[in-house]
DOBANU-386121 format. One record per atom (N, C-alpha, C): atom name; residue number from 1; residue in one letter; x negated, y negated, z negated. Coordinates in Angstrom, 2 decimals, padded with zeros to 5 digits. Example, Ala and Ser with C-alpha at 12.3 -4.5 7.8 and 13.67 -1.06 7.14 Angstrom:
BEGIN
{"N" 1 "a" {-013.19 005.69 -007.80}}
{"CA" 1 "a" {-012.30 004.50 -007.80}}
{"C" 1 "a" {-013.20 003.30 -007.80}}
{"N" 2 "s" {-012.85 002.25 -007.08}}
{"CA" 2 "s" {-013.67 001.06 -007.14}}
{"C" 2 "s" {-012.90 -000.03 -007.87}}
This chain:
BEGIN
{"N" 1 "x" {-000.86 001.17 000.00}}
{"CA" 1 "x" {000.00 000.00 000.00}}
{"C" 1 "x" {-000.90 -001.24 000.00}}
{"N" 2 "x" {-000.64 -002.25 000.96}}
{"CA" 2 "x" {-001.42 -002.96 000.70}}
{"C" 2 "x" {-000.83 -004.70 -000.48}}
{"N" 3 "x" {-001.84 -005.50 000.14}}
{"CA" 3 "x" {-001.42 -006.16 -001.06}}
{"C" 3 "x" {-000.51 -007.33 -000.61}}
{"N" 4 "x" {000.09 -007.47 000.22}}
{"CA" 4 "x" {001.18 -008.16 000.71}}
{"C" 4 "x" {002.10 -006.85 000.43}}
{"N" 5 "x" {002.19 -005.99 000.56}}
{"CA" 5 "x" {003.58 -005.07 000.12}}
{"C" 5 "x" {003.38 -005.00 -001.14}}
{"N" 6 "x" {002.51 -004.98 -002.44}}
{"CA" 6 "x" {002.77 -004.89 -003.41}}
{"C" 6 "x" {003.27 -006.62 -004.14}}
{"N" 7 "x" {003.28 -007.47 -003.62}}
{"CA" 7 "x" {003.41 -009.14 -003.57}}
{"C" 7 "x" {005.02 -008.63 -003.28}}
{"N" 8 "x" {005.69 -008.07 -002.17}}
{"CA" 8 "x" {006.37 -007.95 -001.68}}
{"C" 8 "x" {007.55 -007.28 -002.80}}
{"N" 9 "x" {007.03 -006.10 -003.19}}
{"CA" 9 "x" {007.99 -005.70 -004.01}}
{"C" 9 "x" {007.68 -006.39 -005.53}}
{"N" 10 "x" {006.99 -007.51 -006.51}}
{"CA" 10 "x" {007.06 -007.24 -006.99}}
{"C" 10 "x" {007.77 -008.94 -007.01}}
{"N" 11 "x" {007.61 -009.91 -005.65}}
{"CA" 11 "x" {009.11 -010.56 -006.24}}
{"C" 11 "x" {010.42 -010.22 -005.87}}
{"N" 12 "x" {010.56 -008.84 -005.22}}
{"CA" 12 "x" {011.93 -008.41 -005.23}}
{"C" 12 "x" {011.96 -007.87 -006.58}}
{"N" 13 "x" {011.05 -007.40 -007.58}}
{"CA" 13 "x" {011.67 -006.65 -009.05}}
{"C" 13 "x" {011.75 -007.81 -009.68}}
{"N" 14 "x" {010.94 -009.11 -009.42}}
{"CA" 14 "x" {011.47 -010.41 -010.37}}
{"C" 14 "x" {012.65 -010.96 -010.25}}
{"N" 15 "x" {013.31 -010.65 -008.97}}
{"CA" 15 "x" {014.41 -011.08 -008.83}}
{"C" 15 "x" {015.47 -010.03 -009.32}}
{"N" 16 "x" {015.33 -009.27 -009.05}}
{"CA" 16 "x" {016.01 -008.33 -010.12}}
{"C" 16 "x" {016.00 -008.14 -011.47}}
{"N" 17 "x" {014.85 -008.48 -011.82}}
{"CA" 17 "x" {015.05 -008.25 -013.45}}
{"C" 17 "x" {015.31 -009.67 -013.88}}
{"N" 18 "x" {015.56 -010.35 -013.25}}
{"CA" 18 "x" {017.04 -011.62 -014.18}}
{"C" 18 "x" {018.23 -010.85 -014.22}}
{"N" 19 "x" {018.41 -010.34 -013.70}}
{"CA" 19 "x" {020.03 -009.99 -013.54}}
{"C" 19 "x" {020.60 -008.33 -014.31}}
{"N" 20 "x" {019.13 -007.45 -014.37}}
{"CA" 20 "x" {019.44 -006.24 -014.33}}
{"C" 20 "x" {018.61 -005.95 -016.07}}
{"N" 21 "x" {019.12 -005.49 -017.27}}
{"CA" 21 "x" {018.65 -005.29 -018.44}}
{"C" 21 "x" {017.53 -004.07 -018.53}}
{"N" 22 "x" {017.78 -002.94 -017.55}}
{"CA" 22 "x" {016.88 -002.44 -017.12}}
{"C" 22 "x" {016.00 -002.61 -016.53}}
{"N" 23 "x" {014.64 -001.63 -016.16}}
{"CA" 23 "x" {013.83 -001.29 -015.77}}
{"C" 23 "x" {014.34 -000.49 -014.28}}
{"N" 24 "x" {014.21 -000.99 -013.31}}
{"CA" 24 "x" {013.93 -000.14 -012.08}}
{"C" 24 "x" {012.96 000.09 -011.49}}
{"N" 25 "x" {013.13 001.37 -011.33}}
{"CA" 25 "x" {012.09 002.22 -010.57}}
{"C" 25 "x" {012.07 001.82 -009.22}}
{"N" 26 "x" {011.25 001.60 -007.92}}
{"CA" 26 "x" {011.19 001.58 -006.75}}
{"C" 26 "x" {011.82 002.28 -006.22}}
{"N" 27 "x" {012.10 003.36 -006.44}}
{"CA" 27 "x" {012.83 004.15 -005.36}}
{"C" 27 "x" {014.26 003.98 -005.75}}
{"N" 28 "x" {014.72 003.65 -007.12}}
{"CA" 28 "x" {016.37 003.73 -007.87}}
{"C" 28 "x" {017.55 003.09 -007.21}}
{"N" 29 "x" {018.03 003.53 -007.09}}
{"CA" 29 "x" {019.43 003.38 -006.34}}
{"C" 29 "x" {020.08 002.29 -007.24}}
{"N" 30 "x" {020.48 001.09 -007.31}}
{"CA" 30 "x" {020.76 000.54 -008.22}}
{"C" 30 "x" {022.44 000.15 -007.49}}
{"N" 31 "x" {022.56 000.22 -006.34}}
{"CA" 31 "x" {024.08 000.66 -006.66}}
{"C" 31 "x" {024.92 001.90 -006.79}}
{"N" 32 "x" {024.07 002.57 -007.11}}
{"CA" 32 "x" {024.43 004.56 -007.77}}
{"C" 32 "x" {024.73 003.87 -009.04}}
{"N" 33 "x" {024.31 002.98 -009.24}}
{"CA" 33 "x" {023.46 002.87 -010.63}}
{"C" 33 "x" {024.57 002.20 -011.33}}
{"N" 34 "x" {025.57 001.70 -010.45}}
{"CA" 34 "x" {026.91 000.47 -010.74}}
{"C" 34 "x" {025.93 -000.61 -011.45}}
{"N" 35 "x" {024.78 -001.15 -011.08}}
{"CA" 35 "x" {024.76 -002.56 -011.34}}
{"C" 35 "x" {024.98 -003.60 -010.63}}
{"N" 36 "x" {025.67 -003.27 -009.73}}
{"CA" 36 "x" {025.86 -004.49 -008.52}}
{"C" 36 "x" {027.29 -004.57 -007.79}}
{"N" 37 "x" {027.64 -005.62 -008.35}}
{"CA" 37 "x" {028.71 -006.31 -007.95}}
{"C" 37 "x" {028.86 -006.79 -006.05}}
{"N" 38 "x" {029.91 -007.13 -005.62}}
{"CA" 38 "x" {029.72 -007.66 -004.36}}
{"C" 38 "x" {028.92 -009.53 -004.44}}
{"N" 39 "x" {029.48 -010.19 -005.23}}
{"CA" 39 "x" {028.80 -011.68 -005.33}}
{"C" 39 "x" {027.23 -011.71 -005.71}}
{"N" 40 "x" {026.70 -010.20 -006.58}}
{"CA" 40 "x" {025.28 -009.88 -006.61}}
{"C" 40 "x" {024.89 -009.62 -005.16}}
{"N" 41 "x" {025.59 -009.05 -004.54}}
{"CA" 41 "x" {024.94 -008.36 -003.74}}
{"C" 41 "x" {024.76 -009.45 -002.24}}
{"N" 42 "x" {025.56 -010.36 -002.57}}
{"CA" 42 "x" {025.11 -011.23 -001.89}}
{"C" 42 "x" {024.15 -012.58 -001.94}}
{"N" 43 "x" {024.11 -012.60 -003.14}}
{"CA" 43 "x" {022.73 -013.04 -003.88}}
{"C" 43 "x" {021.71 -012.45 -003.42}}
{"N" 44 "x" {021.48 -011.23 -003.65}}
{"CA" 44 "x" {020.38 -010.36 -002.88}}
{"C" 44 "x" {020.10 -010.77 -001.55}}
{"N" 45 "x" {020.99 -011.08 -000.83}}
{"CA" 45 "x" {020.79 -011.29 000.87}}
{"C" 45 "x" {020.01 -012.54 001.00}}
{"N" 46 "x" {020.81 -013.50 000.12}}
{"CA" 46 "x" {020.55 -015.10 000.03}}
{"C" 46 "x" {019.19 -014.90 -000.30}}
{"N" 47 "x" {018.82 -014.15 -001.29}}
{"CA" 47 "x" {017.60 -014.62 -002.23}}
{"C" 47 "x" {016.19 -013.81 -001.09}}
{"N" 48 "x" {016.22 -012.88 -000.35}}
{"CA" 48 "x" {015.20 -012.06 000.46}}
{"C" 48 "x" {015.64 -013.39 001.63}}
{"N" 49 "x" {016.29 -013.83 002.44}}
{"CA" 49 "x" {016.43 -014.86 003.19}}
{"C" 49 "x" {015.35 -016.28 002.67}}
{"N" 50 "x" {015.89 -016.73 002.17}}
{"CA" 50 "x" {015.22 -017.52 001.65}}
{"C" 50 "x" {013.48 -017.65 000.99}}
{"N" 51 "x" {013.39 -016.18 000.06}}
{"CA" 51 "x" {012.23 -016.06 -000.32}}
{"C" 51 "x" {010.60 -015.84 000.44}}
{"N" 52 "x" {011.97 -014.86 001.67}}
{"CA" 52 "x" {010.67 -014.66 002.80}}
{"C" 52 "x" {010.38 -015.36 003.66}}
{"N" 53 "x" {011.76 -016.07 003.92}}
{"CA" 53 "x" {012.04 -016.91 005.18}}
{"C" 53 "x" {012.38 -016.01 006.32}}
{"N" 54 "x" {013.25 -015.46 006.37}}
{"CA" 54 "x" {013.69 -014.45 007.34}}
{"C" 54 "x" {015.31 -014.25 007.39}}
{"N" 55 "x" {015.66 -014.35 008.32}}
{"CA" 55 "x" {017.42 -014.31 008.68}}
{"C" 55 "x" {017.98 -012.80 008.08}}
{"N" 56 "x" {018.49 -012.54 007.70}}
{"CA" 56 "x" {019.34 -011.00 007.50}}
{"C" 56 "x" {020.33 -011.06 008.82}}
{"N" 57 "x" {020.50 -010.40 009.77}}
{"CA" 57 "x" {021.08 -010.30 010.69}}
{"C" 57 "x" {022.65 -009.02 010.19}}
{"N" 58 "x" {023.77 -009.36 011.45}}
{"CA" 58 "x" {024.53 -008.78 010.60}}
{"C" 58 "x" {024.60 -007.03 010.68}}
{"N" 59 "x" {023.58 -006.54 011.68}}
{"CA" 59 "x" {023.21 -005.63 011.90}}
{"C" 59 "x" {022.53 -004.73 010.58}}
{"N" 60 "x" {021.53 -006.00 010.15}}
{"CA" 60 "x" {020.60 -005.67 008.24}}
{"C" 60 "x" {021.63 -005.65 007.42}}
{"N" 61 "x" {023.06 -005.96 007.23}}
{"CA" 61 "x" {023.41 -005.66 006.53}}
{"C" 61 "x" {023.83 -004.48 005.60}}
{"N" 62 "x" {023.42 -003.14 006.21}}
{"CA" 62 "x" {023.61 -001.99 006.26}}
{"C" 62 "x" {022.97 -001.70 004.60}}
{"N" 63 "x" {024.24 -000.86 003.80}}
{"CA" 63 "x" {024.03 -000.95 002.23}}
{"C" 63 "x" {022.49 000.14 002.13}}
{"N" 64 "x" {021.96 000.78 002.49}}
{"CA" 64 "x" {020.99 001.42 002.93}}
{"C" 64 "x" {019.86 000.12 002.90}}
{"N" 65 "x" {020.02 -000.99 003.64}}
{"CA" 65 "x" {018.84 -001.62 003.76}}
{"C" 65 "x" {018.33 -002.09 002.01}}
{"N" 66 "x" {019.63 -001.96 001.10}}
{"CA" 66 "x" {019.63 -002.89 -000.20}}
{"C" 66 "x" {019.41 -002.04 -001.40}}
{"N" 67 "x" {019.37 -000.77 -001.30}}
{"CA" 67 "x" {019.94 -000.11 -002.29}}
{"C" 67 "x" {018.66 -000.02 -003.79}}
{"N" 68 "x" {017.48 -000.15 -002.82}}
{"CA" 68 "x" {016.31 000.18 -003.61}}
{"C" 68 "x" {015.67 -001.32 -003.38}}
{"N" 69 "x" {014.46 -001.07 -004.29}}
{"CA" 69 "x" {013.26 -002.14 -004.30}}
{"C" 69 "x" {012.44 -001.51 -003.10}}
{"N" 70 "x" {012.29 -000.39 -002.39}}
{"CA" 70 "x" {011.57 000.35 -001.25}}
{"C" 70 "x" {012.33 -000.31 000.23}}
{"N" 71 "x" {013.78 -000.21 -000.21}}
{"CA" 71 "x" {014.49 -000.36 001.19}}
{"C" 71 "x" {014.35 -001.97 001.40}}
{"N" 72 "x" {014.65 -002.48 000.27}}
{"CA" 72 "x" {014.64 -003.89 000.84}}
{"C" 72 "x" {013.66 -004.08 001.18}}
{"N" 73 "x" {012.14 -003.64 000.80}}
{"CA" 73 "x" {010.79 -003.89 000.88}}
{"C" 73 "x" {010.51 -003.36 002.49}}
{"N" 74 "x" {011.45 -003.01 002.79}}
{"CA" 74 "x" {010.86 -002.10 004.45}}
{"C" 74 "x" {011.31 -003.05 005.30}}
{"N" 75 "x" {012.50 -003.90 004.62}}
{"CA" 75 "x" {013.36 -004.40 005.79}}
{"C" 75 "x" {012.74 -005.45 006.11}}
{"N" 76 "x" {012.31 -006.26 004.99}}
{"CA" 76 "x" {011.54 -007.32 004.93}}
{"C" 76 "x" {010.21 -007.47 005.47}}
{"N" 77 "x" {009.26 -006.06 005.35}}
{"CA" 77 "x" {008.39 -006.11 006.29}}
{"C" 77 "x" {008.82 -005.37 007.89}}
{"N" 78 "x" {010.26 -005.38 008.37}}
{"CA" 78 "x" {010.17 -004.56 009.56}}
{"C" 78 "x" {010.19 -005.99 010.19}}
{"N" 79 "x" {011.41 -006.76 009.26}}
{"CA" 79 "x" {011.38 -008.27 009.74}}
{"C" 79 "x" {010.15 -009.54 010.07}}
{"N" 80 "x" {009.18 -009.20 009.07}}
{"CA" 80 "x" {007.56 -010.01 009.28}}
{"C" 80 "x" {006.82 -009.37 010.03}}
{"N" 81 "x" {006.86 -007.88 010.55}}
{"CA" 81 "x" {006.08 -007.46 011.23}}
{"C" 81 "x" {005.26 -007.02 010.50}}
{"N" 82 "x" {005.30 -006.32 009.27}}
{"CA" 82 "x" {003.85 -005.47 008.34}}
{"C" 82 "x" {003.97 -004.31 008.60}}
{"N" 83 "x" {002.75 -003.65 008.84}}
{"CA" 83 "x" {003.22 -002.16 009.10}}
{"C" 83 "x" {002.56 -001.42 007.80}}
{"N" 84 "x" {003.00 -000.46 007.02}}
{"CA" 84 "x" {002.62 000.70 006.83}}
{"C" 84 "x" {000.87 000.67 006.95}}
{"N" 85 "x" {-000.32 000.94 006.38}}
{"CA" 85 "x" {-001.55 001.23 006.44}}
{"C" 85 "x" {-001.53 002.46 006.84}}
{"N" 86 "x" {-002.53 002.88 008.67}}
{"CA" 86 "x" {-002.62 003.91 009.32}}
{"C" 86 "x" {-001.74 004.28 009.97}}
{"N" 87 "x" {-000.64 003.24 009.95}}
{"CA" 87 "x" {000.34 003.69 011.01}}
{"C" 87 "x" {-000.48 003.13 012.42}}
């Protein structure tokens, strides 16, 4: 992982841990998890928009892209163009 993906996920867990009393794991399903409301969950969109500077298209909206600190972290670099190390 390099160190723009670990930058990457760790202000998506800051932005999560205002809102969430737990601890999430990277991979955790946090709407398995029932912590997320629909007005959260659009916070989430707002807040990766803004933070990265990148549009969510209505295509990204797919609950799959949101569910984890991994998925959002993929979408966000599929959107900047980061790849994966050795891909």
């Amino acid at each position: 992982m390099t160190t723009t993906q670990k930058t990457t996920r760790g202000k998506i867990r800051a932005f999560l841990d205002r809102f969430f009393q737990a601890e999430i794991k990277d991979d955790q399903d946090f709407f398995a998890l029932g912590l997320v409301n629909s007005l959260f969950a659009m916070q989430l969109v707002l807040f990766v928009e803004k933070e990265f500077s990148i549009a969510v298209n209505d295509d990204d909206l797919d609950i799959d892209n949101f569910r984890t600190i991994n998925a959002i972290a993929r979408l966000i670099e599929n959107k900047l163009g980061i790849q994966e190390p050795g891909l």
